[in-house]
N, C-alpha and C positions, 0 to 999 in steps of 0.2 A: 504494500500500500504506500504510495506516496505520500510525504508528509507536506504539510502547508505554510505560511509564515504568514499570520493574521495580524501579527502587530509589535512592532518596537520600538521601545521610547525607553530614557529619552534620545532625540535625536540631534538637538544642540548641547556641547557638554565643554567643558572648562578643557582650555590646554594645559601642558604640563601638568598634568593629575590623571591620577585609577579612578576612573568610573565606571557604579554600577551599570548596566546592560542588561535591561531585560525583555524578552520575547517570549510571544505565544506561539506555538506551534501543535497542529494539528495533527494526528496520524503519524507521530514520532515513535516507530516502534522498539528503538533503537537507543542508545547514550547518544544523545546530539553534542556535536560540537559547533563552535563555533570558530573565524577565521578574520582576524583586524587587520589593514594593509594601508599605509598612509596612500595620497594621489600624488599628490607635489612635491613634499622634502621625504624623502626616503626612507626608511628606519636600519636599511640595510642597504651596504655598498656594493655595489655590481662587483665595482673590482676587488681581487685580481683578476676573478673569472671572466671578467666584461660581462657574459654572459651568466645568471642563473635563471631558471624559470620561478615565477614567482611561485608558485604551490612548494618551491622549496624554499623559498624566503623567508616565508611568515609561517608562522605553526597554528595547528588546531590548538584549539582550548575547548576543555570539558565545561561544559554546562552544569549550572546546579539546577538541580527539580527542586521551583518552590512549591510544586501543587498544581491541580486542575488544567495541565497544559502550559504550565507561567514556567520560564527558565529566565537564569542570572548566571551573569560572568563577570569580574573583575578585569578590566581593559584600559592598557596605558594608554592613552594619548597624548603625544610628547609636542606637535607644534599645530598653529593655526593650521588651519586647510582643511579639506574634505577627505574623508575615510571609506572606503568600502566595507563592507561587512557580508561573510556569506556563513551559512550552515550546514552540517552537513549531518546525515543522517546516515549510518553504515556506509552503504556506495558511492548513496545518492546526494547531490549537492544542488543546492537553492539556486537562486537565482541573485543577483548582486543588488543589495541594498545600500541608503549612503547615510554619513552620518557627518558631522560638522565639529569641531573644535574651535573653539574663539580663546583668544588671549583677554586678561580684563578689561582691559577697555572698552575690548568692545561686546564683550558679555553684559554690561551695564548697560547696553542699549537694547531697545527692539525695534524690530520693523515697523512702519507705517504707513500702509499703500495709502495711496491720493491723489487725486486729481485735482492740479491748480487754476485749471481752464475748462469752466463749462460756463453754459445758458439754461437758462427755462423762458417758461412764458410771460414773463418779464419783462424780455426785451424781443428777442429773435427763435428764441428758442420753444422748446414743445413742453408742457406740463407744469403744475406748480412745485414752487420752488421744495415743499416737504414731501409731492410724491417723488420728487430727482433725488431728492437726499435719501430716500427709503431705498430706491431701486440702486443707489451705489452702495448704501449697507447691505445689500444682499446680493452683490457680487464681492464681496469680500473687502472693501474700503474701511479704512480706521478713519479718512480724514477727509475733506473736499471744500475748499474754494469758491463760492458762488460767483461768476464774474460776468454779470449781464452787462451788457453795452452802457455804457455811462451813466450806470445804474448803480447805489451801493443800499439803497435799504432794503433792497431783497435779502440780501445776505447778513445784513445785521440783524434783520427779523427771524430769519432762519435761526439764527446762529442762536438766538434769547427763546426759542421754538423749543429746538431739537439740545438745548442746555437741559430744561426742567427735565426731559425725558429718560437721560440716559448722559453716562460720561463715561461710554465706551463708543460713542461714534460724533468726532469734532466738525462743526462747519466754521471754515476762517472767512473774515468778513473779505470782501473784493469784489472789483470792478474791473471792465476792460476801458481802458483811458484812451479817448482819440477826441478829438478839437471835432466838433460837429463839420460835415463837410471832409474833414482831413481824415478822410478812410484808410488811409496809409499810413496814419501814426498809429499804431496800436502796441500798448503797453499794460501788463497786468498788474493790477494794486494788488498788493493782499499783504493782510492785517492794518492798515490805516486806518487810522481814528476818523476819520471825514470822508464825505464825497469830496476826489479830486474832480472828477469832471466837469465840477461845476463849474469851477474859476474859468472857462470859455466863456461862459455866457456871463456870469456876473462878474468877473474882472477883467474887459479884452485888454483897456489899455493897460493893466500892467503884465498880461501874456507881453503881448508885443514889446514892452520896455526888457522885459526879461528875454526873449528871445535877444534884441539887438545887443545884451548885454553878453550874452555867450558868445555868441559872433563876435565878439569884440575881445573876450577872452581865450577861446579856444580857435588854434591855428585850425580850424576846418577844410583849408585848402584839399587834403585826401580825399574828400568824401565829394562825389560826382555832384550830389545838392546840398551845398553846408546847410540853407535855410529849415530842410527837411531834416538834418542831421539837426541842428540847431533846436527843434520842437522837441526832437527823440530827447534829448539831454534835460530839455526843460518838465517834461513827464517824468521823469524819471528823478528829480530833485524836487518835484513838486510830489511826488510821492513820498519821499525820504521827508520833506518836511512835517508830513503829516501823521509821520513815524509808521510809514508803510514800507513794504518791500516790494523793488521793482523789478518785471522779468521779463525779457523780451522777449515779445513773442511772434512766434513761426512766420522767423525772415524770407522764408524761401514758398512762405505761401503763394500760388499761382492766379491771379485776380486780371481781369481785363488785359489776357495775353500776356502779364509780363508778371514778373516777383513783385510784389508789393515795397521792394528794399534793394538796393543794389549789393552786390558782395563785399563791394571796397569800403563803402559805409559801413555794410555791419562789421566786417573786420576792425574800422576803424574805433565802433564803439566799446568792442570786445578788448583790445590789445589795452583803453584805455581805463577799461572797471567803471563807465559811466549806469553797467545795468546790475543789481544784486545778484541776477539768474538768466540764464538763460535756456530756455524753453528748446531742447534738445532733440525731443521727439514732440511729434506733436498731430493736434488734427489738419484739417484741412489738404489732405497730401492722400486722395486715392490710389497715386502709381508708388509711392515709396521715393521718388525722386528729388522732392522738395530734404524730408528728412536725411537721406542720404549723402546732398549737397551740403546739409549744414551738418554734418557729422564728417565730411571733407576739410571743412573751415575749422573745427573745434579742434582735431587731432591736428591739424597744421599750427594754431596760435597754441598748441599746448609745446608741441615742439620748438617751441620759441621762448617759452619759458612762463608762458598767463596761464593764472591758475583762473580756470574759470566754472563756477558752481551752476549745477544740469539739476532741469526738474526736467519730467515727463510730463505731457499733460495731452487728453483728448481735443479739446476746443469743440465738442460735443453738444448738439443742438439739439438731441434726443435720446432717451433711453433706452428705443424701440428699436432692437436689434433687426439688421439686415432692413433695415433703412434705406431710403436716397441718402441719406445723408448719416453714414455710418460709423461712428468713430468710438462711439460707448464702450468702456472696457477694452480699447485696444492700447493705447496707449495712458501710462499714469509714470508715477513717483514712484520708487521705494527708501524712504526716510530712515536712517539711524537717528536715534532720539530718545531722550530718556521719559519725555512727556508731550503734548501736545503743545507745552510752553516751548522746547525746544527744536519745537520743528524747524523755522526759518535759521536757529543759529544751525542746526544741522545742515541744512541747505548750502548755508555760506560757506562751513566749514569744510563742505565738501563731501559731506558724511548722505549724498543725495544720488541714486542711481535714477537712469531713463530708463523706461524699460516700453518696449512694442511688442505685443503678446498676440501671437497668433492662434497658440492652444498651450494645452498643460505641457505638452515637449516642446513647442515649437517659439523663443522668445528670444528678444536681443536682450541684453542690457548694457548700458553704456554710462559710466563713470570713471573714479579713481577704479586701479584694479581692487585691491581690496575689497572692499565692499561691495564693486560689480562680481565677485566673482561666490562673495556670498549670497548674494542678491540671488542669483543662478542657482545656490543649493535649496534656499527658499522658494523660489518658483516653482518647483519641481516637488520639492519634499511640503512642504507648509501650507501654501495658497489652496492647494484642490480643496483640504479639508477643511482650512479656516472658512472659506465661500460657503459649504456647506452652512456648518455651524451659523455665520451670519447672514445666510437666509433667513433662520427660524428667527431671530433676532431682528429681522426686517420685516417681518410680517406681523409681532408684537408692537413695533414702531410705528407700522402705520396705522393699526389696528389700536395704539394707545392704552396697553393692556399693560398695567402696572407688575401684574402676577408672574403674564408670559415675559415680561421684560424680566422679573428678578430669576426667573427660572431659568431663560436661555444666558443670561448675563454669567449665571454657576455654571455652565454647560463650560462656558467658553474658559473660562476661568481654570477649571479644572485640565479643560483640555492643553490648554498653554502649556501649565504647570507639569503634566508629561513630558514635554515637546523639548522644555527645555530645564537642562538640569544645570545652570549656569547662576 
């Protein structure tokens, strides 16, 4: 009879330390063992042989029977990175499981998917602003952004909504910033104290004093329209005054035949840190082409020495998958952060992966390696089952069930608490 592998956690664990290991196995009729094997740094050196096969590298270890199908092993793992794990049953051997190791630092953090660009019915976009927030808590979101077109009490309203409810699913307040007319300025707010948008309409003459005034500071000669360069800067400090964070966004959008943004431009604003973020993946890019052009630019000004802090974000105008206009759940965030106070400094710090998901195997991600390369074992290992879990949790949210809120809130809680023995 073949035996089965129904579950093992935990699955994130402390480097440099023996940790427990335990697994259910089915139809084990045999003393199981089990099989640890780092992926990246090594535990055994090739040489002198150059070659060994790995089944001779790394040894079985005996399993303990805690009872009822449950086994435990004591398992070093000595550096950050990702581990394989297999079992084996007399002949017969499993199939390859992965397991994760974090150094402290960044065991003090957890994940935070989020999308920092979306719409409702608002401004442009489909549905109200608490059914958007429901339908991203049950695709798996810790966090979301409201960023209607020059709109920001959607998202403060949401945000003072979905507080009373629940303080496992954050909405940060935000707007998307453009001068009415100036459809090519587009900039995202989020967490500011105020509507930026406003100061179009009710302050022009001091836009315009402020604009001439940049142009008069900053050598804009690089950029093909300093005057256009000239507004991006001014969004983007009229943001920070309001103690908001600024992220530009998707330069490589394709609108009336051409990019919304020229290359030289955005480079220019990038090389100089005039934006908090910039929007790495993102919506609006059916063919993959837009993103892919600005993921050319990012690794080119990184090799140059700018460090520059990547969010994901949809720019999503509906939650109604396979859409005309289909961007929901393909692209978001993956935040290192120790709370939802620390998201933005995580972003800056660089502690912020993009990621464009096409299914549970099939994603990019794109940040510092580090953390994109954790990002990747969480994709794969964490998200299918997290989504689950905050389904049920999305359907007590919208359904405003204080009971089903505290019951699935334990669900989740406990399930973490397996996942990660950190």
């Amino acid at each position: 009879m073949e035996f089965c592998v129904t579950e093992i956690y935990p699955k994130v664990v402390a480097s440099h330390s023996r940790q427990t290991l335990y697994v259910r196995l089915d139809g084990a009729m045999a003393a199981p063992e089990v099989r640890l094997s780092p992926m990246e740094i090594y535990g055994v050196s090739h040489y002198p042989d150059y070659w060994s096969h790995h089944a001779d590298r790394y040894p079985w270890v005996a399993l303990t029977d805690c009872g009822e199908g449950l086994y435990s092993a004591e398992l070093d793992f000595a550096e950050e990175q990702r581990y394989c794990v297999k079992f084996r049953v007399g002949e017969e051997v499993s199939g390859t499981y992965y397991l994760y190791a974090v150094d402290p630092d960044l065991a003090a953090l957890r994940p935070y998917k989020g999308d920092t660009h979306l719409h409702t019915n608002r401004s442009d976009g489909h549905g109200e602003p608490f059914e958007v927030a429901c339908a991203y808590r049950a695709a798996g979101y810790d966090f979301i952004a409201v960023t209607d077109h020059g709109r920001y009490a959607p998202s403060d309203e949401l945000q003072a909504e979905m507080g009373i409810l629940t303080d496992r699913f954050y909405v940060m307040r935000g707007e998307e910033v453009h001068p009415k007319g100036g459809s090519y300025f587009h900039i995202v707010s989020l967490d500011a104290d105020r509507h930026v948008s406003a100061v179009f309409e009710q302050k022009p003459a001091y836009v315009e004093t402020e604009i001439d005034r940049i142009l008069n500071e900053w050598d804009l000669s690089p950029c093909p329209d300093p005057h256009a360069a000239a507004y991006r800067i001014f969004i983007a400090e009229e943001i920070r005054r309001a103690g908001g964070f600024a992220v530009l966004a998707h330069p490589f959008w394709e609108t009336d035949q051409e990019y919304n943004y020229q290359p030289d431009e955005c480079r220019y604003h990038l090389r100089n840190g005039h934006f908090d973020a910039l929007e790495l993946m993102g919506g609006n890019d059916d063919t993959g082409n837009g993103n892919n052009l600005l993921e050319l630019v990012y690794h080119d000004l990184r090799a140059e020495g700018c460090r520059i802090p990547v969010v994901g974000a949809s720019d999503a105008h509906t939650t109604v998958l396979w859409s005309d206009y289909d961007h929901f759940s393909k692209q978001f965030s993956l935040v290192f952060a120790t709370g939802y106070d620390d998201l933005l400094t995580g972003v800056r710090e660089g502690r912020s992966v993009a990621v464009r998901r096409e299914s549970d195997k099939h994603f990019r991600c794109v940040g510092e390696y580090r953390y994109a390369k954790y990002a990747r074992f969480l994709m794969a290992e964490y998200y299918p089952a997290y989504a689950a879990l905050c389904a049920a949790h999305a359907e007590a949210l919208f359904a405003r069930d204080e009971a089903a809120l505290t019951a699935t809130e334990k669900r989740i809680a406990a399930w973490q608490e397996r996942f990660y023995n950190v």
